[in-house]
N, C-alpha and C positions, 0 to 999 in steps of 0.2 A: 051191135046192141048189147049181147052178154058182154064185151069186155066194158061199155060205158055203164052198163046197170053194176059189176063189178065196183068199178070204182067210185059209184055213190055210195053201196054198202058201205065200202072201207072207211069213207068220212066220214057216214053219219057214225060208225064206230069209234073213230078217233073221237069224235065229239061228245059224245057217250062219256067214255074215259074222262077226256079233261074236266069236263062240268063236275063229274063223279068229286075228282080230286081238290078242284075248286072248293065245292062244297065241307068238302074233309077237312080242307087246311083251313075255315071259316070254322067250322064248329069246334078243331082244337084251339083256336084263336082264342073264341069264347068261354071255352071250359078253363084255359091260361088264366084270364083275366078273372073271374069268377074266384078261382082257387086262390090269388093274389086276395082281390075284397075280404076272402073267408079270412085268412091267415090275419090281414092287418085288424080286422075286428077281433080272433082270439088274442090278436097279442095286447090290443088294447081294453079287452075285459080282463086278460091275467093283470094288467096293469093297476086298472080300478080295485082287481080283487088284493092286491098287494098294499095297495095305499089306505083298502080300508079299516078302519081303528077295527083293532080285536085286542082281547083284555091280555094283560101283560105286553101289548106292544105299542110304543108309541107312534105315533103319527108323525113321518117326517114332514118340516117344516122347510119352506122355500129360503132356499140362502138369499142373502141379504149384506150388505156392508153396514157398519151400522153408521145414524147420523152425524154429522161432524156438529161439535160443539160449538156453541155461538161463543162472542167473545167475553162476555158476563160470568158464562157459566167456567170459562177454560180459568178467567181471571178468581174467580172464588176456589177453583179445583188450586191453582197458584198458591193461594194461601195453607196448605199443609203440604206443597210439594217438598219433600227432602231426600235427601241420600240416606236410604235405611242404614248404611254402615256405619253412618255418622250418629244418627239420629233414629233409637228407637218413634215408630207413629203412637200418637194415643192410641189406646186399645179401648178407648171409655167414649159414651159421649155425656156424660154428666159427674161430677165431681162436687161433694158436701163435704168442707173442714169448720175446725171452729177453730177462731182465732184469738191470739191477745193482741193488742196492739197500742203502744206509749208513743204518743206524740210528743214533740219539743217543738221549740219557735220562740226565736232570736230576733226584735226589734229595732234596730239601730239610728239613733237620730241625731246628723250633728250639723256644725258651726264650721266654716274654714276661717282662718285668718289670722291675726296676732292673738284677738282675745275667743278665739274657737272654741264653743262647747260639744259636749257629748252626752246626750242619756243612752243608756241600753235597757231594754224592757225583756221580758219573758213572762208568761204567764205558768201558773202551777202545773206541771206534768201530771198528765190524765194517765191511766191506765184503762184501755177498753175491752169489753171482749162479749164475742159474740159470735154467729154463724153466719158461714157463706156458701154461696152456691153459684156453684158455675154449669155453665154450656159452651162446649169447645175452648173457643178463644175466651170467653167470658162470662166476669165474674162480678157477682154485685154480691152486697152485706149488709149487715146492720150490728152496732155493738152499743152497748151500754156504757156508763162511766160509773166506777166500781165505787167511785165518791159521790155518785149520784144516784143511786138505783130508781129515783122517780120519774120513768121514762116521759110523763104530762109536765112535768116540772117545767118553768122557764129556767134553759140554763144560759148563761155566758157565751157559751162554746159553741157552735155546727159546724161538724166535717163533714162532709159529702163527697167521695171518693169512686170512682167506674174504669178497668182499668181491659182494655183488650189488647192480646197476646196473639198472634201469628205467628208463622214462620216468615211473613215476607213484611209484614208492617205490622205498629204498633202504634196504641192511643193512650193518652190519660185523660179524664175530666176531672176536676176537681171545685170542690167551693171550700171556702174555709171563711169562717167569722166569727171573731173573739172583741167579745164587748164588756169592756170597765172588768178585765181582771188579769189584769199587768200588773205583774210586783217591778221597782227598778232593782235592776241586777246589779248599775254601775251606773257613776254621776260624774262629769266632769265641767266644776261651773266657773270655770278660770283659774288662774295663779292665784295663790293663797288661799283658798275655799276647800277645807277638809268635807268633800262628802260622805265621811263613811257611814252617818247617822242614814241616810236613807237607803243606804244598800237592804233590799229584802223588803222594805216599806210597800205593800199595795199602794195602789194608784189608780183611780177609776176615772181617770182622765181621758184614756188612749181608747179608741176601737181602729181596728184594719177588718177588713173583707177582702179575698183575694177569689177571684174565680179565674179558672184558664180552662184552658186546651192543647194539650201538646198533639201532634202528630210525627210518624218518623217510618223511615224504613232504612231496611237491615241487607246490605247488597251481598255478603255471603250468605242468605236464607237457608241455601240446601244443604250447608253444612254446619251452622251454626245455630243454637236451637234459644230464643229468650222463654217460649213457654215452658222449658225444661226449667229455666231457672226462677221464674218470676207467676205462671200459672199452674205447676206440675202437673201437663200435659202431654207431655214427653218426656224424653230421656235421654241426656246426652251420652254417646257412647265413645266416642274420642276428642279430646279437649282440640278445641278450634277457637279462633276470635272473626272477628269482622270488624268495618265500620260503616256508620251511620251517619243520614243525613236527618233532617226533620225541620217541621215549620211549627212555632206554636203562637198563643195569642193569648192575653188574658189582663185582665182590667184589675188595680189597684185603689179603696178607698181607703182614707186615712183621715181620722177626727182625733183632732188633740187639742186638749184644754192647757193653752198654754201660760192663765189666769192660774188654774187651777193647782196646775207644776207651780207655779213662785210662791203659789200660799202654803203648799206643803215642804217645801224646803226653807221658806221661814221659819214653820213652824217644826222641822223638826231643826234646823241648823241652827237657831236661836240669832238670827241674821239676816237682813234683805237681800236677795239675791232677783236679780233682773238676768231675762233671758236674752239671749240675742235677736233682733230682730227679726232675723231670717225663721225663727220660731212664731214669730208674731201670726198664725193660720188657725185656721178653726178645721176648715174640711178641705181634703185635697184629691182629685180623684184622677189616674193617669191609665191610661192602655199602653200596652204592651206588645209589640207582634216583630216575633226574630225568626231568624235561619239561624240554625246548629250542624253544629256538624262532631261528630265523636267516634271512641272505641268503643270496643266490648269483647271478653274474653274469661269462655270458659273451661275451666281445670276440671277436667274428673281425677280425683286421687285416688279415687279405690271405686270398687265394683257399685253399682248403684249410689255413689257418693259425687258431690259438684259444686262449686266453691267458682261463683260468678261475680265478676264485676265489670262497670260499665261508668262512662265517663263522658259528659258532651258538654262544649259550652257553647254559647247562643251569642250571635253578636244581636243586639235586641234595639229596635229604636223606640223609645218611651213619650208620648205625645201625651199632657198634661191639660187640665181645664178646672180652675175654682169656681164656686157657686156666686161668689160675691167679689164684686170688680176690686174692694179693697182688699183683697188675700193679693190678686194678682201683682205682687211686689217682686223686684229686683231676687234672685232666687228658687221662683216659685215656677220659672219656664222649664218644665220636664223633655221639651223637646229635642232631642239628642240621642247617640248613642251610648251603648254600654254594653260589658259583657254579664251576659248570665251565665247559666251552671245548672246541671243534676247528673246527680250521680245513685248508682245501684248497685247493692250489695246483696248477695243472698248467698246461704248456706243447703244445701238439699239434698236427701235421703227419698229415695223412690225407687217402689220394685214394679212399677208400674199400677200397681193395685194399691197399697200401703203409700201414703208423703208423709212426711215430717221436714220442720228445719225454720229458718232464720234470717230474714230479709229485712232491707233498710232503703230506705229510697228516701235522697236526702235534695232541695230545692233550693237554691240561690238568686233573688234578683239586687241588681245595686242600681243604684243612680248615684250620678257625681256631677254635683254644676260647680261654678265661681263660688258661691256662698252657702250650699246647702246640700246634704248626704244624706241619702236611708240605704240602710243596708238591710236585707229582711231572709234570714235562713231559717226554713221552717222542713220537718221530714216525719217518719212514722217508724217505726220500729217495731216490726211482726214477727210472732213466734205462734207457728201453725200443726197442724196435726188434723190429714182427713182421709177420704177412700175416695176413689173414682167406681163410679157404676157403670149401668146400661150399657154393654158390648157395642160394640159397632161392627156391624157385617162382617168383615175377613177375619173376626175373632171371636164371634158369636160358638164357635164350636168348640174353641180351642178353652173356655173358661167352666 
C-alpha cells in the first residue's frame, strides 16, 4: 500500500509540474505577441508623426510616372521641337514690330501666233507701314498707305496678308484686289505699231483679285529654323538648309475692258488698233490647286546675323469658268497644267530680345494655252524693326 500510495504522489507531482509549465509557455506566448502589436503600432505612429506637415518641411508626395501625352498634344509639342545647337528656342511668347512694307505686281496679257499681242500692266507702288503683333508662330498686321492716310477712304487697293511660322510647317493666307489702277507699263500691238505713247498711261480698265492658301512642311525641322528668318522667333545658330514639300490653292478673278483698251490706244496712238480676239472677255475667273516641292537655306555670317533664302515651284493645274457662255471662246479653256513659283528672301539681326532686318517674298502664277497667256508676279518688300516680350517658363528667371 505505501509503495502504491508512493507512486500516485509522484504523478500527481509530475502533473503539477507539466501543467505549471504549459501554463508559462502560454502566458510568454501572449506577452510575445502583445509586444509584436505594441511595436507595429509605435512604428506606425512614428510614421504618421513623420508624414505630418510641420512648418518648414514639405509633405512628401506619392511617386507617380507622369501621364503620356495623347497624340494632339505630342503633335503641337512637334511644332517647336529643335536641336538647341542648331537652333536657339524662342525665349518670348509675344512679339510687337512696326513695319514698312512696298508692294509691286506685274500683270501680263498676251496673244500667240503670227499676229500675237502683249500688254503689261502694273499698278503705282504703295508704301505701307504699320504695326504688328505676334504669338509664337503667328503674326497679323495692319498698315496704312502713306499716299492714302484716309484709312475710311474707298481705295483701289486691299491686301490682306496672315502668315504662320513653325518649325515643322508652315502657312500663308493672303487676298489681294486692285481695281481700275493699272498704269500699262509695255504695249505690244503687232508689226508696225509704235506703242510707246502709252507706256505709263493709267488705265482703268483692268481689276484682278487673287485669294490663296499655301500650305507646306519643312522635313529638316529640327535643324533648320523658317521662324528664325521669316517670324524672329528664334535664332539660327549654324547655317543648315532643307527641303520642302507643300499643297496650295487659290482662285483668280480677272475683268478687263477690252472696248476700253482700243479707245485708249486710239486715242493716244492717233490710229485704229483692233485687239486680238483671244482679248475679246469681259470677266474671267479660274482656281488654282498645286503640289510644290522646294529648297531653303540658311547662312549665319556673323554672330546673331542670317541671310535666308528659299525657293519652290508648284506644278499647278488651273480649272477656268466665265460668267457668260459667249467669253467661252476658243482660248478661254484654263484647264491645264503649269508651273508656279515663290520665292523668300530675308536679311536678320536678332539677340533674341532686339530684331531688325529685311525680307521679300516674291509670288509667280502663269497660264499658257494655244491662244492666250497671263503671267501675274506680284510680292512685298519688308523692312522691320521690334522686341519680343512675355518670357516663357525655362526663361522666366533668367530675364
Amino acid at each position: 500500500m505505501r509503495g502504491l500510495l508512493l507512486i500516485v504522489m509522484l504523478m500527481t507531482a509530475l502533473m503539477s509540474f507539466a501543467g505549471d509549465a504549459l501554463v508559462a509557455q502560454a502566458c510568454d506566448t501572449l506577452v510575445a505577441r502583445d509586444t509584436l502589436v505594441a511595436r507595429d503600432t509605435l512604428v506606425a505612429q512614428a510614421r504618421d508623426t513623420l508624414t505630418m506637415e510641420q512648418p518648414g518641411i514639405a509633405t512628401p508626395l506619392p511617386s507617380s510616372e507622369p501621364k503620356k501625352k495623347g497624340w494632339l498634344a505630342r503633335l503641337v509639342d512637334s511644332f517647336s521641337d529643335q536641336d538647341t545647337a542648331y537652333v536657339e528656342p524662342q525665349h518670348y511668347n509675344w512679339a510687337l514690330m512696326l513695319q514698312s512694307v512696298t508692294t509691286f505686281d506685274y500683270y501680263r496679257l498676251s496673244t500667240t501666233g503670227r499676229d500675237g499681242q502683249s500688254i503689261t500692266f502694273a499698278p503705282q507702288t504703295d508704301i505701307r507701314i504699320g504695326p504688328y503683333f505676334g504669338w509664337r508662330w503667328i503674326f497679323l498686321g495692319y498698315t496704312i498707305d502713306l499716299r492714302n492716310l484716309n484709312i475710311f477712304s474707298k481705295t483701289p487697293r486691299i491686301e490682306l496678308d496672315a502668315s504662320i511660322y513653325s518649325a515643322r510647317f508652315g502657312a500663308d493666307i493672303f487676298y489681294r484686289r486692285t481695281v481700275n489702277n493699272y498704269k500699262i507699263r509695255s504695249a505690244d500691238m503687232g508689226k508696225g505699231i509704235d506703242t510707246r505713247e502709252l507706256e505709263g498711261v493709267a488705265f482703268d480698265g483692268l481689276e484682278v483679285s487673287i485669294t490663296g492658301l499655301n500650305l507646306y512642311y519643312i522635313f529638316n525641322y529640327r535643324h533648320f529654323s523658317y521662324p528664325a528668318a521669316f517670324a524672329q522667333s528664334s535664332c539660327q545658330k549654324i547655317s543648315c538648309g532643307t527641303w520642302m514639300a507643300g499643297l496650295g490653292y487659290n482662285t483668280h478673278h480677272i475683268a478687263f475692258d477690252y472696248r476700253r483698251m482700243e479707245e485708249l490706244a486710239k486715242e493716244k496712238l492717233g490710229r485704229d488698233v483692233q485687239l486680238d480676239s483671244a482679248f475679246n472677255f469681259e470677266k474671267v475667273k479660274y482656281r488654282n490647286i498645286n503640289a510644290s516641292v522646294g529648297y531653303a537655306y540658311n547662312w549665319v555670317f556673323a554672330r546673331n546675323w542670317l541671310l535666308s533664302s528659299s525657293l519652290s515651284l508648284a506644278l499647278a493645274y488651273k480649272n477656268s469658268y466665265s460668267e457668260d457662255e459667249s467669253e467661252r471662246a476658243e482660248g478661254f479653256n484654263f484647264g491645264n497644267f503649269n508651273i508656279d513659283g515663290i520665292g523668300r528672301f530675308a536679311l536678320v539681326w536678332n539677340n533674341t530680345r532686339w530684331y531688325g532686318g529685311v525680307s521679300a517674298i516674291v509670288r509667280a502664277y502663269n497660264y499658257h494655252k494655244s491662244r492666250f497667256a497671263t503671267n501675274n508676279i506680284f510680292g512685298d518688300l519688308s523692312i522691320y524693326f521690334g522686341f519680343n516680350f512675355g518670357p516663357r517658363g525655362p526663361y522666366k528667371k533668367k530675364k
